[in-house]
ChimeraX commands (.cxc) that place a marker at each C-alpha (Angstrom):
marker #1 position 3.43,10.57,29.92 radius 0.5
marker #1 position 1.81,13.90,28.54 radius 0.5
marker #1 position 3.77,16.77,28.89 radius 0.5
marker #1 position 7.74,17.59,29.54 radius 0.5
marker #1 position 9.97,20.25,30.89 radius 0.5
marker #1 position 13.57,21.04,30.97 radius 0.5
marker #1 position 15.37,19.50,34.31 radius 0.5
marker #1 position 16.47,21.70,37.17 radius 0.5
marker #1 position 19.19,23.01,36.43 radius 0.5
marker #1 position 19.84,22.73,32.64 radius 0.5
marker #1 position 20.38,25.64,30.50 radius 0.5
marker #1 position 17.97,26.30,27.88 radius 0.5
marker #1 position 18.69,24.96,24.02 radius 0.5
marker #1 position 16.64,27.11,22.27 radius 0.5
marker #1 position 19.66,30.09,21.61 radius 0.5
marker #1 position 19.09,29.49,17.95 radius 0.5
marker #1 position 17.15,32.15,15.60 radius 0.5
marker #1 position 13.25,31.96,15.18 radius 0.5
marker #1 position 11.88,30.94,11.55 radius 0.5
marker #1 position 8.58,30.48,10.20 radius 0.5
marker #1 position 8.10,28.86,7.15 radius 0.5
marker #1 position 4.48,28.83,4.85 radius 0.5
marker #1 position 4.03,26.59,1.95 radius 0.5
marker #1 position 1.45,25.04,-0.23 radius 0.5
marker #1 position 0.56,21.21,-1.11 radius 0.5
marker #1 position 0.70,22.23,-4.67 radius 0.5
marker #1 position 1.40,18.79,-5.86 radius 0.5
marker #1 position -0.64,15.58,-5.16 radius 0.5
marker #1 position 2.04,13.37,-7.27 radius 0.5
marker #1 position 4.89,13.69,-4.66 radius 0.5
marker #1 position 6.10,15.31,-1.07 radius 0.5
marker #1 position 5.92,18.73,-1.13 radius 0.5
marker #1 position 9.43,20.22,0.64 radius 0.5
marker #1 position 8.76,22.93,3.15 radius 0.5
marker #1 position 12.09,23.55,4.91 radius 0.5
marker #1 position 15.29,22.12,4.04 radius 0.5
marker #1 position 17.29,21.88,7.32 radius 0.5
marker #1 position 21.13,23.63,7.04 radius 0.5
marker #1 position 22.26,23.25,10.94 radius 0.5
marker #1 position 20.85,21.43,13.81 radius 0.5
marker #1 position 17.00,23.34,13.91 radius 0.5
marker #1 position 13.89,22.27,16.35 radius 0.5
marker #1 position 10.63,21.99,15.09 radius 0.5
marker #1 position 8.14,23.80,17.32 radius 0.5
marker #1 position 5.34,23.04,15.51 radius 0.5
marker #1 position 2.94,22.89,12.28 radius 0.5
marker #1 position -0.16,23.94,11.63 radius 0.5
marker #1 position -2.23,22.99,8.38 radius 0.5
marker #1 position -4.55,25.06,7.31 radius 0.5
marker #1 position -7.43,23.33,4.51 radius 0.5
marker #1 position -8.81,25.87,2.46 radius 0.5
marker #1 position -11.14,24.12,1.14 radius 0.5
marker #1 position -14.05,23.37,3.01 radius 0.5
marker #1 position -13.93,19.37,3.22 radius 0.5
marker #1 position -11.86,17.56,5.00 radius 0.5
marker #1 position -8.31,15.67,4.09 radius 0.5
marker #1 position -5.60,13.58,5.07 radius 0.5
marker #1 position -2.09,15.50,5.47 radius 0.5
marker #1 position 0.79,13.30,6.02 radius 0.5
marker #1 position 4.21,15.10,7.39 radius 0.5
marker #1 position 7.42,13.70,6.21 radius 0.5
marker #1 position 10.95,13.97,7.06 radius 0.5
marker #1 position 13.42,12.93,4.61 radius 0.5
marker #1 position 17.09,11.22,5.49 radius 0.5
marker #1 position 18.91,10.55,2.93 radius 0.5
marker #1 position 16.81,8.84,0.28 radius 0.5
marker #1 position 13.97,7.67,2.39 radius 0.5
marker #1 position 10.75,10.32,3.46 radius 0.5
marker #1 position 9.69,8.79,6.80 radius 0.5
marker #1 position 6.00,9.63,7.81 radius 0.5
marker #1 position 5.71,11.35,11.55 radius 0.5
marker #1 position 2.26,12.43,11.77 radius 0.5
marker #1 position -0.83,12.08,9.63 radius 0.5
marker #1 position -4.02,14.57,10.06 radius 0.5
marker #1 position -7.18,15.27,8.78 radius 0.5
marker #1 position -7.92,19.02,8.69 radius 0.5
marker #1 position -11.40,20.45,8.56 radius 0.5
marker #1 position -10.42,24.17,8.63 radius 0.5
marker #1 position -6.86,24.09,10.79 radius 0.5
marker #1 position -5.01,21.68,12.78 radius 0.5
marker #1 position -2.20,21.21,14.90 radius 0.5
marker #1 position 0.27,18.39,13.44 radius 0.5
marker #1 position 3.06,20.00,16.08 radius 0.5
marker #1 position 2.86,21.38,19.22 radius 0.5
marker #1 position 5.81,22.59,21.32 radius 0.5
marker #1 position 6.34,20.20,24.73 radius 0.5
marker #1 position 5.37,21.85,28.21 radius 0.5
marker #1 position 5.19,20.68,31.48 radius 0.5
marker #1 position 1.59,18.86,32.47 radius 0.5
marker #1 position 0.21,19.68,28.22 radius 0.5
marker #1 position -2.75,17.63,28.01 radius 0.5
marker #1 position -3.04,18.89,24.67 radius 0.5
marker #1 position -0.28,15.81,23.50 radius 0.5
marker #1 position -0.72,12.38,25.18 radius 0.5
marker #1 position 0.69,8.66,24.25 radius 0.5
marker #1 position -2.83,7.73,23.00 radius 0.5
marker #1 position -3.05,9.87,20.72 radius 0.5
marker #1 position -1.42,9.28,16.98 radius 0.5
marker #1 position -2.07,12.97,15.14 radius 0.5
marker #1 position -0.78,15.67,16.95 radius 0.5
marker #1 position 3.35,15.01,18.40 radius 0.5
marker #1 position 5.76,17.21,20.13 radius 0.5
marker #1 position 8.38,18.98,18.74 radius 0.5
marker #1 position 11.42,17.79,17.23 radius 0.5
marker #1 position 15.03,18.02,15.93 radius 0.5
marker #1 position 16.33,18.43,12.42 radius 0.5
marker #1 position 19.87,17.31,11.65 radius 0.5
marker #1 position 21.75,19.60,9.21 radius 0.5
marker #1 position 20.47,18.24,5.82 radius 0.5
marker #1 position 17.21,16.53,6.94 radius 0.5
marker #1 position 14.33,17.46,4.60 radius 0.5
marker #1 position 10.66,18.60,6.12 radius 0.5
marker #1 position 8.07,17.55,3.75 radius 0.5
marker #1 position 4.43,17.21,3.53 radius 0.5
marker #1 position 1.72,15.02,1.14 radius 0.5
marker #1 position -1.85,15.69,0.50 radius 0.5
marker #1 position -4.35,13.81,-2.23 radius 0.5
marker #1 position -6.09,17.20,-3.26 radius 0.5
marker #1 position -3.40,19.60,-4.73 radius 0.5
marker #1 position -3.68,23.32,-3.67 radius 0.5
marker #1 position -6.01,23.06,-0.66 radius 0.5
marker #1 position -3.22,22.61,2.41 radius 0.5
marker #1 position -1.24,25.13,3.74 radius 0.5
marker #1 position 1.50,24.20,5.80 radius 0.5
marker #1 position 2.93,26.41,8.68 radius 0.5
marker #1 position 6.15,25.36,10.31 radius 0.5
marker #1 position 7.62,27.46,13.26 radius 0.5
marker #1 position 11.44,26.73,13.53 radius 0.5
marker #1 position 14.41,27.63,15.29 radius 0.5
marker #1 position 17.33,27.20,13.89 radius 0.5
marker #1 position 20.85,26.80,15.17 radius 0.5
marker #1 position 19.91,24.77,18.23 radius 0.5
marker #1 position 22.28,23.39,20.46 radius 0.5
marker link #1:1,2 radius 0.2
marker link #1:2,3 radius 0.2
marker link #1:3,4 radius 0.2
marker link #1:4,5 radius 0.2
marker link #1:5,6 radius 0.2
marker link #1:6,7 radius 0.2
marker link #1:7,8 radius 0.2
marker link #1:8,9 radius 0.2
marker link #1:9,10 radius 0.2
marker link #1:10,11 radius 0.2
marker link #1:11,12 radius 0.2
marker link #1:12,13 radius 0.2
marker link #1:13,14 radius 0.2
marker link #1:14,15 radius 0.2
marker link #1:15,16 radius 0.2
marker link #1:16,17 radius 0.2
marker link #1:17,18 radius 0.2
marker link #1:18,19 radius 0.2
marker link #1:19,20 radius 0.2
marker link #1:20,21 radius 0.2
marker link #1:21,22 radius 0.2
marker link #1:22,23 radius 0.2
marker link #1:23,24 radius 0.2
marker link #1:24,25 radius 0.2
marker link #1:25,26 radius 0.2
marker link #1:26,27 radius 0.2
marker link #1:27,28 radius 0.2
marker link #1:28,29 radius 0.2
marker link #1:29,30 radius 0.2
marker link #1:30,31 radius 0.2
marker link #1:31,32 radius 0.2
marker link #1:32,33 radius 0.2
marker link #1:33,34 radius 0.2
marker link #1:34,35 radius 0.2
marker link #1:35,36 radius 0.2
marker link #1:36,37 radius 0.2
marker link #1:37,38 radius 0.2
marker link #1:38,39 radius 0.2
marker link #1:39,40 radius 0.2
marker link #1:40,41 radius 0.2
marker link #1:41,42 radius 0.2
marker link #1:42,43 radius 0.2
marker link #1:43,44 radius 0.2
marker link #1:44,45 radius 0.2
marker link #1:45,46 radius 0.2
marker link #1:46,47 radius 0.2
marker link #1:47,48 radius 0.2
marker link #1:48,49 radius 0.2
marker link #1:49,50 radius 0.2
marker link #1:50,51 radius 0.2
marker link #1:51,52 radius 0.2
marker link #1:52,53 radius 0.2
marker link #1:53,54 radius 0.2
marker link #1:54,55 radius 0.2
marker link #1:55,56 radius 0.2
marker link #1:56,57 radius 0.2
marker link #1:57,58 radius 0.2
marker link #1:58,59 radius 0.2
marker link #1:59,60 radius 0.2
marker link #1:60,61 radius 0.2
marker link #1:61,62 radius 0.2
marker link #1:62,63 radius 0.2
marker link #1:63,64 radius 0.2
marker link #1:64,65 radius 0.2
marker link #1:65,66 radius 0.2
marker link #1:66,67 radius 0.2
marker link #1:67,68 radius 0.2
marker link #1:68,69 radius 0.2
marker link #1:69,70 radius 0.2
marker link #1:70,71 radius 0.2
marker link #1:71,72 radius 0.2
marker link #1:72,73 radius 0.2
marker link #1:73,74 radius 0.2
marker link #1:74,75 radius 0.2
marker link #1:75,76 radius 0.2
marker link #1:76,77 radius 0.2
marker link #1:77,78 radius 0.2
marker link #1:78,79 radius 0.2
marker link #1:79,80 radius 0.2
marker link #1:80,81 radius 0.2
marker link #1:81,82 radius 0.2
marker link #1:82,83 radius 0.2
marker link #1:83,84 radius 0.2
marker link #1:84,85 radius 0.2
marker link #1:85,86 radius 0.2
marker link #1:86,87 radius 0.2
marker link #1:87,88 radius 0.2
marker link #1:88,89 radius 0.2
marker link #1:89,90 radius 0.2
marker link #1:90,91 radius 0.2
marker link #1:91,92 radius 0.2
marker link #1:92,93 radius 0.2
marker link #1:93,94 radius 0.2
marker link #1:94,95 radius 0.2
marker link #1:95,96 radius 0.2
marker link #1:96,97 radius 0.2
marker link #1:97,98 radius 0.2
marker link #1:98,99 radius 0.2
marker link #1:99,100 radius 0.2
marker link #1:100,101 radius 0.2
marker link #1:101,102 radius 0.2
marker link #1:102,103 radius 0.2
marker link #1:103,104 radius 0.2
marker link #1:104,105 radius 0.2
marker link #1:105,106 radius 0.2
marker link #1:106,107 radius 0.2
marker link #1:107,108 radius 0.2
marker link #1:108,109 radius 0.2
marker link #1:109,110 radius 0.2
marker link #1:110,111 radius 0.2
marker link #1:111,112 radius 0.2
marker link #1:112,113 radius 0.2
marker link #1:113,114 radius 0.2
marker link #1:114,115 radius 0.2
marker link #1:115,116 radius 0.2
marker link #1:116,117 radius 0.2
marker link #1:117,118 radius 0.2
marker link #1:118,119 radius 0.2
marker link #1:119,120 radius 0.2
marker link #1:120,121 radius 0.2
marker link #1:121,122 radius 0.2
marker link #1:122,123 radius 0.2
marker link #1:123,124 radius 0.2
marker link #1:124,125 radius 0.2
marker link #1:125,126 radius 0.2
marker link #1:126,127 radius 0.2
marker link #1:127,128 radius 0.2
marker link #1:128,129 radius 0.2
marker link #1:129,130 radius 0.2
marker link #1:130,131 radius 0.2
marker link #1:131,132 radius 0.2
marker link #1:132,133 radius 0.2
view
């Protein structure tokens, strides 16, 4: 079912403070961290940017504990949406499709990562907000 919006009724969760984060792929060898959760924070979304003309898988991790877990995988020609926040009737996100999600929670200590063949071409964009309910 594309698209989702808060019940009738429900207060909204988002009371926490606004955060952006920008970081390169400067490594091929190993997941790149780009935020390190330190309280309960939603990710709105991510946006990789290639910088280099061709075009390049991006994988999106999130590490708990001692295990990355992949989430979304892209492949960027200039920019692209890994992350997009969850509205009511979006036809931007659907079931069928397996490279752009909605957003999602952190848990206090959960790692956001990212992974890319071609070092130093991928910049990754994450708007946050931290201190969710």
């Amino acid at each position: 079912m594309p698209g989702y919006a808060y019940p009738v009724g429900v207060a909204n969760s988002d009371t926490g403070t606004a955060t952006s984060v920008t970081v390169n792929i400067s490594s091929s060898a190993y997941n790149v961290v780009i935020f390190t959760a330190t309280q309960k924070t939603k990710v709105n979304s991510i946006l990789t940017t290639n910088i280099s003309g061709g075009i390049v898988p991006v994988t999106i991790f999130v590490n708990r504990g001692d295990l990355d877990i992949a989430i979304a995988k892209v492949r960027p020609l200039s920019t692209k949406y890994v992350v997009l926040p969850i509205v009511s009737g979006d036809t931007r996100i659907t079931d069928d499709q397996d490279d752009t999600i909605g957003e999602f929670i952190l848990q206090a200590g959960d790692v956001l990562k990212a992974a890319c063949p071609v070092e130093d071409i991928i910049n990754v964009t994450a708007n946050l907000t931290e201190g969710v309910k």
